[in-house]
Backbone as ProteinMPNN parsed JSONL, in Angstrom:
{"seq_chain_A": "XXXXXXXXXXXXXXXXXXXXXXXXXXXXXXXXXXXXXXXXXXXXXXXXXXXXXXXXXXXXXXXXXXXXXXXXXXXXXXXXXXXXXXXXXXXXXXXXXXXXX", "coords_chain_A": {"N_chain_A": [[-25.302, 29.277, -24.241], [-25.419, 29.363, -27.285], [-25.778, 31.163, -30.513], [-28.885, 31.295, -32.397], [-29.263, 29.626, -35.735], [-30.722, 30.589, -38.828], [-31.856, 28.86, -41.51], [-32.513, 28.612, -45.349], [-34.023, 28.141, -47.999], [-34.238, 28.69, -51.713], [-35.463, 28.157, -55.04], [-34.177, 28.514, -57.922], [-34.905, 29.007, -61.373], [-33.453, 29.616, -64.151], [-32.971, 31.826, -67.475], [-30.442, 33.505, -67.956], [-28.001, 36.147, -67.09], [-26.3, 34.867, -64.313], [-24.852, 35.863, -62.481], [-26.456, 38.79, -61.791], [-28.307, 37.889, -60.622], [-27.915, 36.325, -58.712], [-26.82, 38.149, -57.072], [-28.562, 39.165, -55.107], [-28.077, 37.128, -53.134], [-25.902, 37.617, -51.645], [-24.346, 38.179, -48.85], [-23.354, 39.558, -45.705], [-23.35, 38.733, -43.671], [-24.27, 36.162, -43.766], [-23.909, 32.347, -44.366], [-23.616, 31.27, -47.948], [-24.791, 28.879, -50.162], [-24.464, 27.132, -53.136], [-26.849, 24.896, -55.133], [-26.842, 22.818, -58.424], [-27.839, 22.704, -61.661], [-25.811, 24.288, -64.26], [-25.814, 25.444, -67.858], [-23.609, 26.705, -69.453], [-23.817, 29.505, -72.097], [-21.391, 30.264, -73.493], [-18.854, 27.623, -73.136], [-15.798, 27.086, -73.038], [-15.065, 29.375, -72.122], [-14.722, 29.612, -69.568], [-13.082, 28.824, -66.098], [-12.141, 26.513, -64.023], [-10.598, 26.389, -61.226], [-9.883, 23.925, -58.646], [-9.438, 23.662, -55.485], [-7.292, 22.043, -53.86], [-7.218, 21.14, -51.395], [-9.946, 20.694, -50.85], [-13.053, 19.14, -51.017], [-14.133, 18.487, -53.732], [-16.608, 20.62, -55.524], [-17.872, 21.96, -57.895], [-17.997, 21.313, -60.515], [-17.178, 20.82, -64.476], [-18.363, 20.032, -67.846], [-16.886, 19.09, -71.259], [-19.661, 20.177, -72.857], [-20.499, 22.365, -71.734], [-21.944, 22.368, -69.82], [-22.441, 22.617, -66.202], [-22.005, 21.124, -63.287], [-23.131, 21.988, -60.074], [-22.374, 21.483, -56.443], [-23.419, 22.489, -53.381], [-21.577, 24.407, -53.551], [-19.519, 27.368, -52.458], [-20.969, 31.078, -52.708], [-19.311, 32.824, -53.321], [-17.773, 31.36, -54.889], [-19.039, 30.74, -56.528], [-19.747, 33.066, -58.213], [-17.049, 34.079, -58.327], [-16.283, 32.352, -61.079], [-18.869, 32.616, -62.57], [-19.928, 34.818, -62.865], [-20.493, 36.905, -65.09], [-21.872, 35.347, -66.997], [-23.925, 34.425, -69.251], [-26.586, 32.019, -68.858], [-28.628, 28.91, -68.918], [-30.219, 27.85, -65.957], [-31.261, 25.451, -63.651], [-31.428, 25.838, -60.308], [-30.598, 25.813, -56.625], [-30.713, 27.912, -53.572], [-29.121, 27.904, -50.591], [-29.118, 29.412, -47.807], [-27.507, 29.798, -44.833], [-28.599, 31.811, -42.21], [-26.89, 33.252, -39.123], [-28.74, 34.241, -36.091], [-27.808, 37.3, -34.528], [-28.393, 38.451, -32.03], [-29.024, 38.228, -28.544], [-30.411, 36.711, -25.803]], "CA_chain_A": [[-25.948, 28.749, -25.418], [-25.219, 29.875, -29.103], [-27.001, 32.017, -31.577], [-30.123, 30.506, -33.059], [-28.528, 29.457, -36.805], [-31.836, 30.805, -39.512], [-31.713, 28.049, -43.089], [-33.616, 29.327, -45.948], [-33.825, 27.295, -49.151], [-34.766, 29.216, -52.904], [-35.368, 27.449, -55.939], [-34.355, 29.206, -59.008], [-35.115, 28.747, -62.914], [-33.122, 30.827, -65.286], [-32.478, 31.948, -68.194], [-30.572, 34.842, -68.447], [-26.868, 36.416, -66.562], [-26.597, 34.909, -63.266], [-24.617, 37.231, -61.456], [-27.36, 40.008, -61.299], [-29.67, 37.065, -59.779], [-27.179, 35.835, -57.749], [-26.451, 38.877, -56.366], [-29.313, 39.112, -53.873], [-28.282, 36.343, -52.038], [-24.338, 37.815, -51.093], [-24.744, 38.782, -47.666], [-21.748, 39.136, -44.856], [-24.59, 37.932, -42.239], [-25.545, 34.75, -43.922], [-23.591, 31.866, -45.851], [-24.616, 30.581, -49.127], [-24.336, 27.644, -50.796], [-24.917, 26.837, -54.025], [-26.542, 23.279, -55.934], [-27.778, 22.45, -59.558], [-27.093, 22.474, -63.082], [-25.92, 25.077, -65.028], [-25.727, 25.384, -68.852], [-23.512, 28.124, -70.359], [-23.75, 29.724, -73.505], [-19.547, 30.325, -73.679], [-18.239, 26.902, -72.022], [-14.389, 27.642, -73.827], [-14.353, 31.104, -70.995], [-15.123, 29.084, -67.88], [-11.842, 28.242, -66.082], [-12.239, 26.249, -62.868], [-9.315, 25.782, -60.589], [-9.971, 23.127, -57.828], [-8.254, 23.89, -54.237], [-6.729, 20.204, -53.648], [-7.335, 20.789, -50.255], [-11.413, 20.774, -50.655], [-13.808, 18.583, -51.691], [-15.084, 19.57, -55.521], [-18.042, 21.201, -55.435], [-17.863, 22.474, -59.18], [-17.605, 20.172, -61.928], [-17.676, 20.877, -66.041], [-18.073, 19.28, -69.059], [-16.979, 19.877, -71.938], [-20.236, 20.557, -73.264], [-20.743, 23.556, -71.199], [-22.522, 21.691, -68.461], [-21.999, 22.489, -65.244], [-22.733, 20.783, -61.695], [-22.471, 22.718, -58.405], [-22.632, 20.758, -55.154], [-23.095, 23.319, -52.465], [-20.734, 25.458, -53.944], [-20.313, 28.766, -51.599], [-21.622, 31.592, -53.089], [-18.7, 33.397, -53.832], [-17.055, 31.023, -55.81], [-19.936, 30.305, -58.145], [-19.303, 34.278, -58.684], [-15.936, 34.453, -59.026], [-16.213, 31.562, -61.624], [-19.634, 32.802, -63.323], [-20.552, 36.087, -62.543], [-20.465, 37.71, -66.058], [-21.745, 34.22, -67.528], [-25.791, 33.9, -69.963], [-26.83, 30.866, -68.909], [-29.523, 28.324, -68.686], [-30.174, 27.126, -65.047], [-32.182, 24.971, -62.259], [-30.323, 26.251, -58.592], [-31.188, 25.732, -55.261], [-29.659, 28.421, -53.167], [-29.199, 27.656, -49.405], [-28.064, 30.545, -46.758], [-27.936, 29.786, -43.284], [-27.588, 32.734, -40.883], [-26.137, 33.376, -37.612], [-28.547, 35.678, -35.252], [-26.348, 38.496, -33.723], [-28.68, 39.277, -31.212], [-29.008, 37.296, -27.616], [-31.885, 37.067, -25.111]], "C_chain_A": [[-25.657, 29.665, -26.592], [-26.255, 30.703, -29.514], [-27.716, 30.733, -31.932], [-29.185, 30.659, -34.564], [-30.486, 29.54, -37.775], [-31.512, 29.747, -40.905], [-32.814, 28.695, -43.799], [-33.215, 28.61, -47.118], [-34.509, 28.214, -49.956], [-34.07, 28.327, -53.83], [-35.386, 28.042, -57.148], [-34.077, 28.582, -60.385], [-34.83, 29.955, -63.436], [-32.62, 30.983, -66.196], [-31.667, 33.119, -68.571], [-28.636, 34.843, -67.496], [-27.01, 35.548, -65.337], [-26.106, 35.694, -62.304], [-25.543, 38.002, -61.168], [-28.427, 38.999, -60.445], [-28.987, 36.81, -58.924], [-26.805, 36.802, -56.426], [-27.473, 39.602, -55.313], [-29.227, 38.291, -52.672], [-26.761, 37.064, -51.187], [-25.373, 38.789, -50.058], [-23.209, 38.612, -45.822], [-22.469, 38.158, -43.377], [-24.773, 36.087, -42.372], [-23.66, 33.539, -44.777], [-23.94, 31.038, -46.583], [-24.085, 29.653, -49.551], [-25.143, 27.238, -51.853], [-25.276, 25.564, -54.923], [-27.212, 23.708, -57.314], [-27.16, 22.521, -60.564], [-27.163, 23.795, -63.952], [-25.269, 24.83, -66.32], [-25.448, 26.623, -69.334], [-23.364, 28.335, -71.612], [-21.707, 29.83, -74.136], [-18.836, 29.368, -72.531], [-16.566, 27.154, -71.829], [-13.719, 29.185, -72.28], [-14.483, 30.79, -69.618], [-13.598, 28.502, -67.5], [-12.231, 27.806, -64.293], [-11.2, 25.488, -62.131], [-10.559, 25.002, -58.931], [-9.266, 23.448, -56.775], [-8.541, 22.158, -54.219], [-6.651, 19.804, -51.876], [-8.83, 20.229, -49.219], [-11.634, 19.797, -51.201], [-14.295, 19.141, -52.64], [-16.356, 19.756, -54.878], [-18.859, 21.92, -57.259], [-17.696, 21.477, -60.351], [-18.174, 20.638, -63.485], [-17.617, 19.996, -66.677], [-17.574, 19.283, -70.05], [-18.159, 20.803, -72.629], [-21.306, 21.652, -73.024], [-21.775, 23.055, -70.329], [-21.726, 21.727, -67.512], [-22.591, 22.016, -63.964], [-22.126, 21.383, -60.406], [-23.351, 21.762, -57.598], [-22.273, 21.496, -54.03], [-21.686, 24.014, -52.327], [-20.797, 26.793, -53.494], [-20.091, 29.489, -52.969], [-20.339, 32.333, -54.264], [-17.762, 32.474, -55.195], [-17.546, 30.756, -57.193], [-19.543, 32.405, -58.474], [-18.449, 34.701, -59.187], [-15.447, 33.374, -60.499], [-17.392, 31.831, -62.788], [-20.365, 33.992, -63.684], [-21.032, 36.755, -64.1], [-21.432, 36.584, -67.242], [-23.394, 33.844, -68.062], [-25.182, 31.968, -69.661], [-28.277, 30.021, -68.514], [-29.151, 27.488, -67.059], [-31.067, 26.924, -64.406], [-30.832, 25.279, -60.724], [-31.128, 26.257, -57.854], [-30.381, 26.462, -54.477], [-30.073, 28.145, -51.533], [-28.582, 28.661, -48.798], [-28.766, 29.859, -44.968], [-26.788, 31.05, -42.461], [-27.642, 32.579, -39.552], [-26.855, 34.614, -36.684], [-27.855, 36.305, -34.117], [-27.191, 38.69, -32.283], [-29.142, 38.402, -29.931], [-30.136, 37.928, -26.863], [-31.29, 36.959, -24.018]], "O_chain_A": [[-25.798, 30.879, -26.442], [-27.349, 30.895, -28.984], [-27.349, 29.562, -31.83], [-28.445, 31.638, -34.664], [-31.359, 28.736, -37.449], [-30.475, 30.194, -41.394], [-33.795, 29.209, -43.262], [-32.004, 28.446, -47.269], [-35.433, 28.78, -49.371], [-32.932, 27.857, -53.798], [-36.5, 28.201, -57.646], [-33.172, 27.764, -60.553], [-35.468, 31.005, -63.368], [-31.55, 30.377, -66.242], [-32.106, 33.802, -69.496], [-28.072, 33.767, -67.297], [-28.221, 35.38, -65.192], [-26.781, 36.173, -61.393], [-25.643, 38.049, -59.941], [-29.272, 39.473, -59.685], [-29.548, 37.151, -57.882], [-26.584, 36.471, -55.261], [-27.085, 40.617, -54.736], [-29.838, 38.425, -51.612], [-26.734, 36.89, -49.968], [-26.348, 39.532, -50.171], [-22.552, 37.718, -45.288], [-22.111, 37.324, -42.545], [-25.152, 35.197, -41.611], [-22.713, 33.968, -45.436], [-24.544, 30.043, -46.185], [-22.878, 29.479, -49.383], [-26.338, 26.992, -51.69], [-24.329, 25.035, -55.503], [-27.956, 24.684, -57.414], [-25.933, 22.424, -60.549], [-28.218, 24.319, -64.309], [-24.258, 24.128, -66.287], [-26.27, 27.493, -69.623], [-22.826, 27.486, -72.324], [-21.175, 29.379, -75.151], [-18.381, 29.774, -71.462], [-16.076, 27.378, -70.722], [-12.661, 29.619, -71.826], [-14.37, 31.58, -68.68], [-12.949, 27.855, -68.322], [-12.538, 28.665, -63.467], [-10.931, 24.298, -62.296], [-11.587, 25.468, -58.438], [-8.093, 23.587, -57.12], [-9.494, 21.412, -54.445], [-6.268, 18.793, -51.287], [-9.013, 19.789, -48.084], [-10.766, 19.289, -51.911], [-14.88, 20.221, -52.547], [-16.928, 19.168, -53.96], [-20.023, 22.203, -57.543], [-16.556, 21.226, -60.742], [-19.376, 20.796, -63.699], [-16.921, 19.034, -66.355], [-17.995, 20.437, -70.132], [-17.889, 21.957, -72.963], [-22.37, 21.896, -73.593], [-22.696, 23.871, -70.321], [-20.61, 21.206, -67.52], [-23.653, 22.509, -63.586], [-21.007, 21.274, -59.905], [-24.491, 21.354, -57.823], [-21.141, 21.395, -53.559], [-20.945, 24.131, -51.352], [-21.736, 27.511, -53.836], [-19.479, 29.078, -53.955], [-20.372, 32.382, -55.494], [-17.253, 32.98, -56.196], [-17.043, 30.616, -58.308], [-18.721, 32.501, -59.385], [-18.473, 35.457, -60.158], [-14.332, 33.579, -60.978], [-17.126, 31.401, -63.911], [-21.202, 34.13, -64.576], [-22.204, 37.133, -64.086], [-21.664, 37.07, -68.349], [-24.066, 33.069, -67.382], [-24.256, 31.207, -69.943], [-29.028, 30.614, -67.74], [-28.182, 26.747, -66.892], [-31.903, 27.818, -64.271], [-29.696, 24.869, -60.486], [-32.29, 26.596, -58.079], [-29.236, 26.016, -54.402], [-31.265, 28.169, -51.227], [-27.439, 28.909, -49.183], [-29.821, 29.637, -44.374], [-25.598, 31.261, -42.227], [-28.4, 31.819, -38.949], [-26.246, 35.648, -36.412], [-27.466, 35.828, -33.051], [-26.506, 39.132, -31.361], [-29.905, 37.551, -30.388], [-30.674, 39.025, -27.012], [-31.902, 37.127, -22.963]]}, "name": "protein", "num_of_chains": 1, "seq": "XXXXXXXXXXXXXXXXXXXXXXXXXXXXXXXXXXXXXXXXXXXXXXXXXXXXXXXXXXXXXXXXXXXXXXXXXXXXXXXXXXXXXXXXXXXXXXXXXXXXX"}
C-alpha cells in the first residue's frame, strides 16, 4: 500500500508582492498548485510562454488580468515572483507522507 497523500487548501487576499507570500508554500515535500485572479500593477513586464505540450493553466489580458488554473507553484514564480499585485488565490499542496507503518 502507498503513502497516505495529505491536501491542504489556503485562501489568500492580497495586496501587495506575491513572491514573499508565495514563498511559504515552496516546499520539495509537497506540490502546489495554484488558482485565481491576479491583477498586476506592470502588465507590459509579464511574459508568459505556454509549453504546447500542456494544458494552459495561465492566461493574460491585456489589461493586466491574470487567470491561473492550478498553475504549479513554481511557474506562477518564475512568471510573477518580483510582481505588486492585487489578488484572490487559492493555493492547494498535496503531500506525500515519507514515513510507513
Amino acid at each position: 500500500m502507498g503513502s497516505p497523500a495529505i491536501a491542504g487548501i489556503e485562501s489568500l487576499l492580497l495586496d501587495e508582492e506575491l513572491g514573499e507570500k508565495l514563498e511559504k508554500f515552496n516546499s520539495r515535500e509537497a506540490m502546489v498548485f495554484v488558482s485565481g485572479q491576479i491583477n498586476v500593477d506592470n502588465p507590459e513586464s509579464i511574459r508568459i510562454i505556454q509549453d504546447p505540450r500542456q494544458f494552459p493553466t495561465i492566461r493574460a489580458s491585456k489589461s493586466g488580468n491574470i487567470t491561473l488554473e492550478a498553475t504549479p507553484l513554481t511557474i506562477v514564480g518564475q512568471i510573477l515572483d518580483n510582481s505588486l499585485a492585487k489578488s484572490q488565490l487559492q493555493v492547494r499542496s498535496i503531500n506525500v507522507s515519507q514515513t510507513t507503518r
